[in-house]
N, C-alpha and C positions, 0 to 999 in steps of 0.2 A: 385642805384648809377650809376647803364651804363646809363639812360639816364642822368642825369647830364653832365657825360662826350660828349655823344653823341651834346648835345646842347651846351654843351663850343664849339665843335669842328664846328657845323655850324654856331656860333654868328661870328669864327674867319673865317671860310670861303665866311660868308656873307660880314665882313669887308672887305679881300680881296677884293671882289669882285666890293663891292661900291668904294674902293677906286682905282681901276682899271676902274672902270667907269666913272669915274670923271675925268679921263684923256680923254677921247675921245671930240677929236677935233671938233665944229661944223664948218660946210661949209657954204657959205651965201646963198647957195639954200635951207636948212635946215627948217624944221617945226619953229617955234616961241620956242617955249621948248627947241627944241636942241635933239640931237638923245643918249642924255645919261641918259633923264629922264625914260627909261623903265626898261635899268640893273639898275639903282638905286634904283626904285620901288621894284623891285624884291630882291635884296639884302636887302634895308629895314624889308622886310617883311620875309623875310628869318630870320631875326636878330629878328626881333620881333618874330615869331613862337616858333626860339629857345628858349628866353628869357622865354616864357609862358612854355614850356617843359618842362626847369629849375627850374622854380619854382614852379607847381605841377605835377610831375610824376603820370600819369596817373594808372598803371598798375606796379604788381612785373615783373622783366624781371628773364628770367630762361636762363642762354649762354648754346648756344652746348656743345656736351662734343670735347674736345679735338682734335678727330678724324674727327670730320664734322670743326672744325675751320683750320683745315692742308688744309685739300682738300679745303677748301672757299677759303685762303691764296694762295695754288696750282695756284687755276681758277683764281685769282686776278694777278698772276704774268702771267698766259698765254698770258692774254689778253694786255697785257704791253707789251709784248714778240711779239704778235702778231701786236702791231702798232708796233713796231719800225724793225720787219723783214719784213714788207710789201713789201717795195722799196725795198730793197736791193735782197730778195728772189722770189721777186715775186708771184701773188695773188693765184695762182695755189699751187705753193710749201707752204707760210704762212698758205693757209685755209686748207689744207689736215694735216699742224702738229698740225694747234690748234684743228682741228674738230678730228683728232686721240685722243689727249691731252684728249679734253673734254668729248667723248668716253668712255675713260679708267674711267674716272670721275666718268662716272655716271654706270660701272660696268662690261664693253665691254670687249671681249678679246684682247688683243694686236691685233690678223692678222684681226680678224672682224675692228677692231675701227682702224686701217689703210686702210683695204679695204676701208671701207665704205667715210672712212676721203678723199680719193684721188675719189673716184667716186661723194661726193658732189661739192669738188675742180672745177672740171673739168666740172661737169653742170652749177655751179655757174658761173663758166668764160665762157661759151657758153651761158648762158641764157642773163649775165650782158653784155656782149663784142657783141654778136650778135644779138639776140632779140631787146636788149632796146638801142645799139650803143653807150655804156658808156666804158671810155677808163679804163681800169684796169692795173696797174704794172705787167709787165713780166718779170723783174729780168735781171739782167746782165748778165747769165746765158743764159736766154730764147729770147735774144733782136733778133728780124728780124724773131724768126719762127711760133709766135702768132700775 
């Protein structure tokens, strides 16, 4: 039965997605096609994989118990949590709660999975910001000292 659902839910995401494509404007510099026949393709084909899904399920599906679907759900909401405090918190502060977060996830202890969360933070924005000269959010907090 999950994949059934599973495949309603990509034929309607693959809709979305064609029908979102189909909006893209072509330019008169444009290939002969036009630059929306590639998300179409792919949405097509999305739409058809699902459809075949749907109508022979391959394999029994066995779901997690309970306890691994929290924590999945958990990691599912950090990473939301984690685009949308980007800017505002800046890249140093966002990657050291989610890299704690995900930490604790996978079995860390709170001061380990915070050490470690602010020591990857802090290399990651030295490695990204100086090494490769890519501009990373520093938070309205942190503006003018990064």
């Amino acid at each position: 039965m999950s994949h059934r659902i599973a495949s309603l839910l990509l034929i309607a995401i693959g809709a979305i997605y064609v029908g979102l494509a189909t909006q893209i404007q072509p330019t008169p510099f444009s290939d002969p096609l036009g630059p929306r026949w590639v998300p179409v393709f792919f949405g097509v084909f999305l739409m058809g994989a699902a459809a075949a899904m749907f109508a022979q399920p391959r394999t029994p599906v066995a779901w997690p118990p309970p306890g691994t679907l929290a924590r999945l759900a958990l990691t599912l909401v950090g990473f939301v949590a984690y685009g949308l405090l980007l800017n505002p918190l800046g890249f140093v502060v966002a990657t050291a709660l989610a890299f704690t977060l995900f930490a604790l996830q996978f079995g860390g202890t709170p001061r380990n999975a915070a050490l470690a969360g602010v020591i990857f933070a802090v290399a990651a924005y030295l490695l990204f910001s100086t090494a490769l000269d890519l501009y990373l959010p520093t938070g309205a907090w942190l503006e003018g000292w990064l």
